[in-house]
PDB file of N, H, CA, C and O in Angstrom:
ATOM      1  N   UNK A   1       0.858  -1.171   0.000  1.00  0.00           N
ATOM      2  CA  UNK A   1       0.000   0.000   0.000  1.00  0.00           C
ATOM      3  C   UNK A   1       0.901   1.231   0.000  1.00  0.00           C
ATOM      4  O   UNK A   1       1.956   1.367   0.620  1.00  0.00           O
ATOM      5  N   UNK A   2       0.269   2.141  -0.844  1.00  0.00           N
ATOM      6  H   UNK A   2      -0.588   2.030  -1.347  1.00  0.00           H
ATOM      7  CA  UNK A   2       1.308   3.526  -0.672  1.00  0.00           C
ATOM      8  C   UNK A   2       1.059   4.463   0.101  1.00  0.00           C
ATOM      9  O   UNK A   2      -0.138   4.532   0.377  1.00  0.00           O
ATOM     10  N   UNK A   3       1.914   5.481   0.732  1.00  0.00           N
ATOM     11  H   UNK A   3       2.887   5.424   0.508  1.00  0.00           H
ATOM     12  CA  UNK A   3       1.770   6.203   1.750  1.00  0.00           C
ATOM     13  C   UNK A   3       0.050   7.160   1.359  1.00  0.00           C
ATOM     14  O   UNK A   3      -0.980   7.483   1.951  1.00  0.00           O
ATOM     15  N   UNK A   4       0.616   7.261   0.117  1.00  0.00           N
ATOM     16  H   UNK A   4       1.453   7.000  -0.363  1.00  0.00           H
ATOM     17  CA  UNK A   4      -0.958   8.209   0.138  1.00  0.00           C
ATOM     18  C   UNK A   4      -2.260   7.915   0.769  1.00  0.00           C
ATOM     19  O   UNK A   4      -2.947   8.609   1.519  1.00  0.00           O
ATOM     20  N   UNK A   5      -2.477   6.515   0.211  1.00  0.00           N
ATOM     21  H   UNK A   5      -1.919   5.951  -0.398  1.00  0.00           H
ATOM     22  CA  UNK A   5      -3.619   5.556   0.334  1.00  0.00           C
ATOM     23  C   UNK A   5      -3.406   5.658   2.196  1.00  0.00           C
ATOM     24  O   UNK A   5      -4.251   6.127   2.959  1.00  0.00           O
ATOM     25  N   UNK A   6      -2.382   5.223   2.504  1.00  0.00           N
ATOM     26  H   UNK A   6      -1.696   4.843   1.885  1.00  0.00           H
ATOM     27  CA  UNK A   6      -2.901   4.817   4.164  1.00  0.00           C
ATOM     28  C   UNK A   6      -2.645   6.273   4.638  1.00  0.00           C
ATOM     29  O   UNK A   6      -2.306   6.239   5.821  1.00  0.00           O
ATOM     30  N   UNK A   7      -2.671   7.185   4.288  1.00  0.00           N
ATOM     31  H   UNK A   7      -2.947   7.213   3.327  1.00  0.00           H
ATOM     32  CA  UNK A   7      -3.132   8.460   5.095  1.00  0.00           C
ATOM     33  C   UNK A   7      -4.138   9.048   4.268  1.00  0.00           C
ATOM     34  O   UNK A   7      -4.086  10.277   4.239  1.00  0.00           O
ATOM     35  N   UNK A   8      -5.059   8.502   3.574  1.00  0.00           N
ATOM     36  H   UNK A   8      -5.101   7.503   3.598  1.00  0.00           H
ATOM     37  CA  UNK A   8      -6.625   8.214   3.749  1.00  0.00           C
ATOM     38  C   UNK A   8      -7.390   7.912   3.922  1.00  0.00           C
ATOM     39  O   UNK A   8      -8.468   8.503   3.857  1.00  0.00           O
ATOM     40  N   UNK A   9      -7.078   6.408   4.347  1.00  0.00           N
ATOM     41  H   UNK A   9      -6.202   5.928   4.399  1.00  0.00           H
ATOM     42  CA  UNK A   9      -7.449   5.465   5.643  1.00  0.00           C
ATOM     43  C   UNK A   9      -7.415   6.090   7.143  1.00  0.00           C
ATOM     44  O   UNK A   9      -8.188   5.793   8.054  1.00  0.00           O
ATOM     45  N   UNK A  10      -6.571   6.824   7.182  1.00  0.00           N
ATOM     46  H   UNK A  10      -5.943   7.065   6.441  1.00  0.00           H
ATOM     47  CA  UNK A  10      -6.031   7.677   8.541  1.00  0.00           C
ATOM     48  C   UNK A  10      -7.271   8.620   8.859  1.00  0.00           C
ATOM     49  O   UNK A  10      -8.115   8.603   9.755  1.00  0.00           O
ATOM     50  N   UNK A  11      -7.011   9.572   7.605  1.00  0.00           N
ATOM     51  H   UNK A  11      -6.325   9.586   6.877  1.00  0.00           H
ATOM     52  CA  UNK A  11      -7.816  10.395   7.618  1.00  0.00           C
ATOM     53  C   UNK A  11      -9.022  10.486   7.846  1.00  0.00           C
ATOM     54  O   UNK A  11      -9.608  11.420   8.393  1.00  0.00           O
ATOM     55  N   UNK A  12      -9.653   9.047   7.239  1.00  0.00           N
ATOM     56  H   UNK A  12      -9.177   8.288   6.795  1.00  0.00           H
ATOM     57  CA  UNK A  12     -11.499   8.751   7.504  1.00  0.00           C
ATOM     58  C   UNK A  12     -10.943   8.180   8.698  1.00  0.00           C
ATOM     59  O   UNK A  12     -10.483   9.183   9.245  1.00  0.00           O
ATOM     60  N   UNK A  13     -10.725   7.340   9.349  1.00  0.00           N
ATOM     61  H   UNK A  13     -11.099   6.525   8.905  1.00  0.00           H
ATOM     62  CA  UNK A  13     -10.681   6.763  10.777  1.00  0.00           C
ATOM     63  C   UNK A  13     -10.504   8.139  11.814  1.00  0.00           C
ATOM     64  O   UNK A  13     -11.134   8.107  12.871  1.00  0.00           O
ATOM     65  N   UNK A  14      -9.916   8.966  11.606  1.00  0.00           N
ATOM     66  H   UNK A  14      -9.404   8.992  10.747  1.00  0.00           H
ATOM     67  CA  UNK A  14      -9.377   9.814  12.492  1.00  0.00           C
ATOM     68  C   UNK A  14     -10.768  11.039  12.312  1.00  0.00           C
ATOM     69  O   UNK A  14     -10.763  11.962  13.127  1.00  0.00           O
ATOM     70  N   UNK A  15     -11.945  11.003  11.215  1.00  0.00           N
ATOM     71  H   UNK A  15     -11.949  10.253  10.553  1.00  0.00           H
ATOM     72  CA  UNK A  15     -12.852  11.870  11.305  1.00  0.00           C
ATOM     73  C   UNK A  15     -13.832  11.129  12.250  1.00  0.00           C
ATOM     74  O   UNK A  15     -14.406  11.646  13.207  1.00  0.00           O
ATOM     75  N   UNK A  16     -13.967   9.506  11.737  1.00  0.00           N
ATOM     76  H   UNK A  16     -13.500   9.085  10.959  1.00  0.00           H
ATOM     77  CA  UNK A  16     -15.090   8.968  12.343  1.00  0.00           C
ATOM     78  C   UNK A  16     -14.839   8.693  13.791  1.00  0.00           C
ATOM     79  O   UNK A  16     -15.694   8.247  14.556  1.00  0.00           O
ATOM     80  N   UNK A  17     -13.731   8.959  14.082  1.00  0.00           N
ATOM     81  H   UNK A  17     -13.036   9.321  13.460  1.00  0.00           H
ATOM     82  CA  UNK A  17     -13.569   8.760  15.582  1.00  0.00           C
ATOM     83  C   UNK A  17     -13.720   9.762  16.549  1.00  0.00           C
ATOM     84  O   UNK A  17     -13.872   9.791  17.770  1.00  0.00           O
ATOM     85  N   UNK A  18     -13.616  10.751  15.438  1.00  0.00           N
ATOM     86  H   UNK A  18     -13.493  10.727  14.446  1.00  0.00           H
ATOM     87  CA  UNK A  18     -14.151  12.642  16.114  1.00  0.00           C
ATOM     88  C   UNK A  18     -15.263  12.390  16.164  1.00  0.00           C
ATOM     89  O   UNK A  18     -15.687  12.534  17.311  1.00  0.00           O
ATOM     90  N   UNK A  19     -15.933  12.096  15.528  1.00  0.00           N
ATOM     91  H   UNK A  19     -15.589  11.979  14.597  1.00  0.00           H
ATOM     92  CA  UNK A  19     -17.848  12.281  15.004  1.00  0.00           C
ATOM     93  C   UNK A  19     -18.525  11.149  16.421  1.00  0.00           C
ATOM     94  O   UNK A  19     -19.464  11.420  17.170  1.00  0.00           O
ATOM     95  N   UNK A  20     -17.627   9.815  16.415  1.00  0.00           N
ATOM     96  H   UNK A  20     -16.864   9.595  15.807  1.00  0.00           H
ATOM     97  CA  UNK A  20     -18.164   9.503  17.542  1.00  0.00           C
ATOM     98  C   UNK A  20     -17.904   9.904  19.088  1.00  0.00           C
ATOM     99  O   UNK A  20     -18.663   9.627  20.016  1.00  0.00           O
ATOM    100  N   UNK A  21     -16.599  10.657  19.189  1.00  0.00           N
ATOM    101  H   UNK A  21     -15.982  10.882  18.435  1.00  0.00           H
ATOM    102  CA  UNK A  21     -16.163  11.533  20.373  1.00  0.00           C
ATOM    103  C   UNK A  21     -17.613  12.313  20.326  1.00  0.00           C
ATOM    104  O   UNK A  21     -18.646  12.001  20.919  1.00  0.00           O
ATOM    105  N   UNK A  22     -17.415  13.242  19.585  1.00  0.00           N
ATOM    106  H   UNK A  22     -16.576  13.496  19.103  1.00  0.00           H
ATOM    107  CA  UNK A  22     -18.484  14.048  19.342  1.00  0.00           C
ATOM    108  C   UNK A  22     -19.968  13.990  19.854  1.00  0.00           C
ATOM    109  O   UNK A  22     -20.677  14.858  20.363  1.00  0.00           O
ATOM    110  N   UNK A  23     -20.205  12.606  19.532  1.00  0.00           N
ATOM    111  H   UNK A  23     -19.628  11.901  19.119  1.00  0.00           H
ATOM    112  CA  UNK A  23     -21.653  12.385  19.785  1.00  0.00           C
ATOM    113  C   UNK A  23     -21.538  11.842  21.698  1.00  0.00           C
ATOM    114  O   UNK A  23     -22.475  12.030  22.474  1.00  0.00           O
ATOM    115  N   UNK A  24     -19.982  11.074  22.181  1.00  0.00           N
ATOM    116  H   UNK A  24     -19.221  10.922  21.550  1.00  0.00           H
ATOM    117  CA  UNK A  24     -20.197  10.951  23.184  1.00  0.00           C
ATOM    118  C   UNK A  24     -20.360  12.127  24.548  1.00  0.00           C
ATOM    119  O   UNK A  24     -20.946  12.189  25.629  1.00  0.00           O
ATOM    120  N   UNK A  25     -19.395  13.012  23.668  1.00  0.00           N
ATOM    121  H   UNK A  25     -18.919  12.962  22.790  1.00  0.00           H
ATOM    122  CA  UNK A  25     -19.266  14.656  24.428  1.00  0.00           C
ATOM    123  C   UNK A  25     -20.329  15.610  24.754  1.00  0.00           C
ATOM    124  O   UNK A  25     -20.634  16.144  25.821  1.00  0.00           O
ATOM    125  N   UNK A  26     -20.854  15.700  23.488  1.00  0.00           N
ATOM    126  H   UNK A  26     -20.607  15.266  22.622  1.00  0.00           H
ATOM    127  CA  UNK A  26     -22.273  16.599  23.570  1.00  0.00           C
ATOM    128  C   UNK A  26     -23.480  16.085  23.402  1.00  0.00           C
ATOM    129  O   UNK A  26     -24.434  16.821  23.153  1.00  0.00           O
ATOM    130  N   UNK A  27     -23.578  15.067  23.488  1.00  0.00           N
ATOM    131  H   UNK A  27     -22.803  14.469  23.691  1.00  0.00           H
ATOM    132  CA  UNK A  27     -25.047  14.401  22.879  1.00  0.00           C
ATOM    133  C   UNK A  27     -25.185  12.907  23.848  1.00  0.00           C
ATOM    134  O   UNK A  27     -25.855  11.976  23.401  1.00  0.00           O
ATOM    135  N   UNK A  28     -24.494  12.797  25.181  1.00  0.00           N
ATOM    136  H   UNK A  28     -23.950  13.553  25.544  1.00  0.00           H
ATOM    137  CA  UNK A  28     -24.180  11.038  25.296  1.00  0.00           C
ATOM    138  C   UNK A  28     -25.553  10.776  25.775  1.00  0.00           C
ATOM    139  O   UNK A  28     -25.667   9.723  26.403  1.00  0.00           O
ATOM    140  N   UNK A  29     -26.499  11.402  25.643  1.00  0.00           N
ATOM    141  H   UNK A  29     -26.407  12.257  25.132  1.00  0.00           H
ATOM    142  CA  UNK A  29     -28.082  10.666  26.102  1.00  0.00           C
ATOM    143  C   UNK A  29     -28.563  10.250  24.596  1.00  0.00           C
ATOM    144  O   UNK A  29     -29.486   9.439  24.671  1.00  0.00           O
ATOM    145  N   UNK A  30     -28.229  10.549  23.335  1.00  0.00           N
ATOM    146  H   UNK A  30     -27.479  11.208  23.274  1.00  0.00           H
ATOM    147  CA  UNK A  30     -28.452  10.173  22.182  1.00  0.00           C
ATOM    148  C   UNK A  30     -27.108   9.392  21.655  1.00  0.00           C
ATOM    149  O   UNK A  30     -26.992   9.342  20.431  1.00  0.00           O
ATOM    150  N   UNK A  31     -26.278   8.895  22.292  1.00  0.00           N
ATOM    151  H   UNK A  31     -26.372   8.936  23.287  1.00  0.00           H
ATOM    152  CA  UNK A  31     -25.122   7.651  22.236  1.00  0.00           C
ATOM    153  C   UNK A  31     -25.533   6.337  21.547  1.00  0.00           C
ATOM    154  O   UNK A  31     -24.979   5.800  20.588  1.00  0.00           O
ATOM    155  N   UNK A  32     -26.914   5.819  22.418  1.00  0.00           N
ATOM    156  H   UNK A  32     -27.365   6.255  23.197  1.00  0.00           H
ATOM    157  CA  UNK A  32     -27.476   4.780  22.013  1.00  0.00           C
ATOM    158  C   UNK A  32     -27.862   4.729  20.542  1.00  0.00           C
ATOM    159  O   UNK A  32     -27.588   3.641  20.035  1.00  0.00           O
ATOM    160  N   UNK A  33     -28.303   5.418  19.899  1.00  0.00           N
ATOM    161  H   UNK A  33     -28.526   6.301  20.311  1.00  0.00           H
ATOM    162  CA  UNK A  33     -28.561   5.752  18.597  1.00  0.00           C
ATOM    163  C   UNK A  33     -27.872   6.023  17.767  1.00  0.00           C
ATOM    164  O   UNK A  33     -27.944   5.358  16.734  1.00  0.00           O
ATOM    165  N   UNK A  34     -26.833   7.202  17.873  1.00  0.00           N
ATOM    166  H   UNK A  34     -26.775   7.742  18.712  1.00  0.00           H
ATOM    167  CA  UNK A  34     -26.186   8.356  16.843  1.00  0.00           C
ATOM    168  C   UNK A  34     -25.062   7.151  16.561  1.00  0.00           C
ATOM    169  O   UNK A  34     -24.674   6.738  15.469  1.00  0.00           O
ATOM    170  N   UNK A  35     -24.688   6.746  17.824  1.00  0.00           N
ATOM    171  H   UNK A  35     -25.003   7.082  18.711  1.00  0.00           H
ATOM    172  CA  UNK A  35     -22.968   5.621  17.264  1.00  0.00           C
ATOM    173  C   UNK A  35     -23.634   4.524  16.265  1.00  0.00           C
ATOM    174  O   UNK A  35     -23.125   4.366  15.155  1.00  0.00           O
ATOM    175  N   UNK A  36     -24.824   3.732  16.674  1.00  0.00           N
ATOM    176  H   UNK A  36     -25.238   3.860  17.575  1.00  0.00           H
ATOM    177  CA  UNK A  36     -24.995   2.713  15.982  1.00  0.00           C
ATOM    178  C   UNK A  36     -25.324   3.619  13.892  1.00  0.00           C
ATOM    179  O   UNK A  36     -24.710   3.440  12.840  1.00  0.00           O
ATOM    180  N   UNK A  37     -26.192   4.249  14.140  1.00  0.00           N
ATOM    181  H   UNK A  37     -26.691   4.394  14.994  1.00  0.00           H
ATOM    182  CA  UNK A  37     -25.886   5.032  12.939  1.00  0.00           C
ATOM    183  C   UNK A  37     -24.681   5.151  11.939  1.00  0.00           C
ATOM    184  O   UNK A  37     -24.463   4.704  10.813  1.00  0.00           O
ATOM    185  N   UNK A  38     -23.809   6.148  13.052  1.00  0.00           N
ATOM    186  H   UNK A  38     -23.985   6.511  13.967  1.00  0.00           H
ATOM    187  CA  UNK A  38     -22.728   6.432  11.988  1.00  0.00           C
ATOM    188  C   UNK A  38     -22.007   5.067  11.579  1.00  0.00           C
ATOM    189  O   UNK A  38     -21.533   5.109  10.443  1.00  0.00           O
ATOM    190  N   UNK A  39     -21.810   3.773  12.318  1.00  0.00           N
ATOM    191  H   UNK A  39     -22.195   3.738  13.241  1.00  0.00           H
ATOM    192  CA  UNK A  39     -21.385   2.542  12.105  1.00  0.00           C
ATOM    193  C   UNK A  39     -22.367   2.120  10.969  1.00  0.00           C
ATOM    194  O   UNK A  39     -21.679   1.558  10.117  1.00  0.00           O
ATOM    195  N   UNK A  40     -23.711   2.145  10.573  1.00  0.00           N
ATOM    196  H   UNK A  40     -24.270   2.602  11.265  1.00  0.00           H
ATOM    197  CA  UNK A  40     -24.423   2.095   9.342  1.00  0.00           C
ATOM    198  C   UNK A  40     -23.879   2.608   8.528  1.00  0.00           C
ATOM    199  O   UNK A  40     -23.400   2.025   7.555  1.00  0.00           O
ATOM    200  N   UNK A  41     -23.819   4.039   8.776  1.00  0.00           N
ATOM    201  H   UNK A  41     -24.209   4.512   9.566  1.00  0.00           H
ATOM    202  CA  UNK A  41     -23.679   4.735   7.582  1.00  0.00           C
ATOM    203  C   UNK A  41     -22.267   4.726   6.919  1.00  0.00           C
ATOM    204  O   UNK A  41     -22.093   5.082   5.753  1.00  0.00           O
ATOM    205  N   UNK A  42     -21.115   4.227   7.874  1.00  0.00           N
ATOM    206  H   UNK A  42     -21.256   3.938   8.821  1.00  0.00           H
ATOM    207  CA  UNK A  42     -19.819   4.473   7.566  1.00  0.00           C
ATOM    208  C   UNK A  42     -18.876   3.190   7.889  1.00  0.00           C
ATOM    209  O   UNK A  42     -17.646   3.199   7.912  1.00  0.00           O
ATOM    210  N   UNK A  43     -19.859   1.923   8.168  1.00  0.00           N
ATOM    211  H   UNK A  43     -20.859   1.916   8.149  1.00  0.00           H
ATOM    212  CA  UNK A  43     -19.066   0.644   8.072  1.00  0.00           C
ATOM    213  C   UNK A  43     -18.873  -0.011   6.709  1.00  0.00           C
ATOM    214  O   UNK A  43     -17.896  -0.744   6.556  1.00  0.00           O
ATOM    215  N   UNK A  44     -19.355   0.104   6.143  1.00  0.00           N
ATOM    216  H   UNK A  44     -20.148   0.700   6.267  1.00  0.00           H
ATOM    217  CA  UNK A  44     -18.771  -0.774   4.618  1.00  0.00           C
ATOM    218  C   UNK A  44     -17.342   0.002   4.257  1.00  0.00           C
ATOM    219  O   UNK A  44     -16.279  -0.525   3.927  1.00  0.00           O
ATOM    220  N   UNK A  45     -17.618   1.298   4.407  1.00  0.00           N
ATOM    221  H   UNK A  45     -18.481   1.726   4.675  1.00  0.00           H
ATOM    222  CA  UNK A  45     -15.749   2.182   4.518  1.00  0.00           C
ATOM    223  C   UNK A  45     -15.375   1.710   5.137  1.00  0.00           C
ATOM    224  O   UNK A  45     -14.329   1.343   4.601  1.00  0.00           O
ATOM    225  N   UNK A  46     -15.410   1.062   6.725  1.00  0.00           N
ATOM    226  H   UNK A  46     -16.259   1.360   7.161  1.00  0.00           H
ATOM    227  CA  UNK A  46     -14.449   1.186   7.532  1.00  0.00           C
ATOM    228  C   UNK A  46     -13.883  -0.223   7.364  1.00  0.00           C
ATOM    229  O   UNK A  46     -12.666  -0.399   7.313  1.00  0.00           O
ATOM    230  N   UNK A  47     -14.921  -1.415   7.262  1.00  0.00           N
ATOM    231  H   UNK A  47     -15.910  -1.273   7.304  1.00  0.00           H
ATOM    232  CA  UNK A  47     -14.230  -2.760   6.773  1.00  0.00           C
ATOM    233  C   UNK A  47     -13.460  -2.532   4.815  1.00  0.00           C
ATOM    234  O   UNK A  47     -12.595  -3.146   4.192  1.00  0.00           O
ATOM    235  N   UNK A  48     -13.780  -2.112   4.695  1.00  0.00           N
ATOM    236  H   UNK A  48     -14.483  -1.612   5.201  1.00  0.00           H
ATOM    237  CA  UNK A  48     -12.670  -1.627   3.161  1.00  0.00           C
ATOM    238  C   UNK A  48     -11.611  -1.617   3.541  1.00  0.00           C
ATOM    239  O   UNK A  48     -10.797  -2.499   3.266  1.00  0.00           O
ATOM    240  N   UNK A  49     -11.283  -0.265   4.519  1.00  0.00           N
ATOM    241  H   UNK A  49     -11.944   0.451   4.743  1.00  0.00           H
ATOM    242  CA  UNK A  49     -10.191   0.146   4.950  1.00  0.00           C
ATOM    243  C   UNK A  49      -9.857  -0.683   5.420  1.00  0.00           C
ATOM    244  O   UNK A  49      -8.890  -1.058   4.757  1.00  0.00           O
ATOM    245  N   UNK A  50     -10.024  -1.425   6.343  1.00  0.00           N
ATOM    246  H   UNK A  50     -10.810  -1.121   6.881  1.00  0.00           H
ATOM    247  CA  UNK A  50      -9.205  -2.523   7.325  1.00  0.00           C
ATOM    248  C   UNK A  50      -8.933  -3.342   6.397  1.00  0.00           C
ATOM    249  O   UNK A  50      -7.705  -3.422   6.382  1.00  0.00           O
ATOM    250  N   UNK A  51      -9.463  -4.147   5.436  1.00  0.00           N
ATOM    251  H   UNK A  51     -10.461  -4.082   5.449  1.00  0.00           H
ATOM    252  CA  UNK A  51      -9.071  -5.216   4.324  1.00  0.00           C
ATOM    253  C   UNK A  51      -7.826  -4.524   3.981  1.00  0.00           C
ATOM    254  O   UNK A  51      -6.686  -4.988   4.029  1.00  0.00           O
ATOM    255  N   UNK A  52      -8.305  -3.012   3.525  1.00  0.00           N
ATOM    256  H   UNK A  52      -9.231  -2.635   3.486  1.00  0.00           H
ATOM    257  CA  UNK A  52      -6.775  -2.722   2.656  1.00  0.00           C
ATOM    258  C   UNK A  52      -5.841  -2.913   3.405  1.00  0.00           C
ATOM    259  O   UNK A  52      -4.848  -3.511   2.991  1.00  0.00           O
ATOM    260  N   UNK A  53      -5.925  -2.447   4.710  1.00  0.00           N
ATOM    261  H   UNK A  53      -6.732  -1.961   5.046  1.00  0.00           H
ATOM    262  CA  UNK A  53      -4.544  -2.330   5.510  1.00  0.00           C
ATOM    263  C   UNK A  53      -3.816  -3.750   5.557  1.00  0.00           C
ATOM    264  O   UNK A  53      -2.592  -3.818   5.443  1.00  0.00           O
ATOM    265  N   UNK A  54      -4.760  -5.089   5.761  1.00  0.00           N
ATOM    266  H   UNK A  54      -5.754  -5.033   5.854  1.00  0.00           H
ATOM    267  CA  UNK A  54      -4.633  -6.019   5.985  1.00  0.00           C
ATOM    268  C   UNK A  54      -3.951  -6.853   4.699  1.00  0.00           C
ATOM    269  O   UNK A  54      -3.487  -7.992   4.762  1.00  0.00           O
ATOM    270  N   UNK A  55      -3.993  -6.248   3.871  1.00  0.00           N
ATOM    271  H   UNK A  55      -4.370  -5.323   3.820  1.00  0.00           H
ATOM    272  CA  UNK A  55      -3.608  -7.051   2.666  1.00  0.00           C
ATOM    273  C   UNK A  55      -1.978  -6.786   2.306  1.00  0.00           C
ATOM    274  O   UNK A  55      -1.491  -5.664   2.443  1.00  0.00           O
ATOM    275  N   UNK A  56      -1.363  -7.683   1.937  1.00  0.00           N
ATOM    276  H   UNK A  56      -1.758  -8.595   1.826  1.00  0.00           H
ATOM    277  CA  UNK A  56      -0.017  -7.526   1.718  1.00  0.00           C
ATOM    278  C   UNK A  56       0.439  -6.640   0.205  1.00  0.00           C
ATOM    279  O   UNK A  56       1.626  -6.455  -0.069  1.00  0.00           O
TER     280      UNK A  56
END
């Protein structure tokens, strides 16, 4: 994998991990909901990414 590629992997991991900070910081009575969401909306990216990383 080339540097570019895994610091765009970085980059989405390092937003979606704000977005769920985010929801635990200001919103953690809507936690139950908002995390399972963004894991809908943004898991088929996030298992991509992990395949890529994972692949030789």
């Amino acid at each position: 994998m080339d540097t570019t590629a895994a610091e765009q992997i970085a980059r989405r991991a390092h937003a979606f991990i704000a977005r769920v900070s985010a929801v635990l910081t200001d919103e953690p009575e809507f936690a139950d909901t908002k995390i399972p969401a963004l894991f809908a909306e943004h898991g088929a990216e996030l298992n991509a990414d992990a395949a890529a990383l994972t692949q030789d």
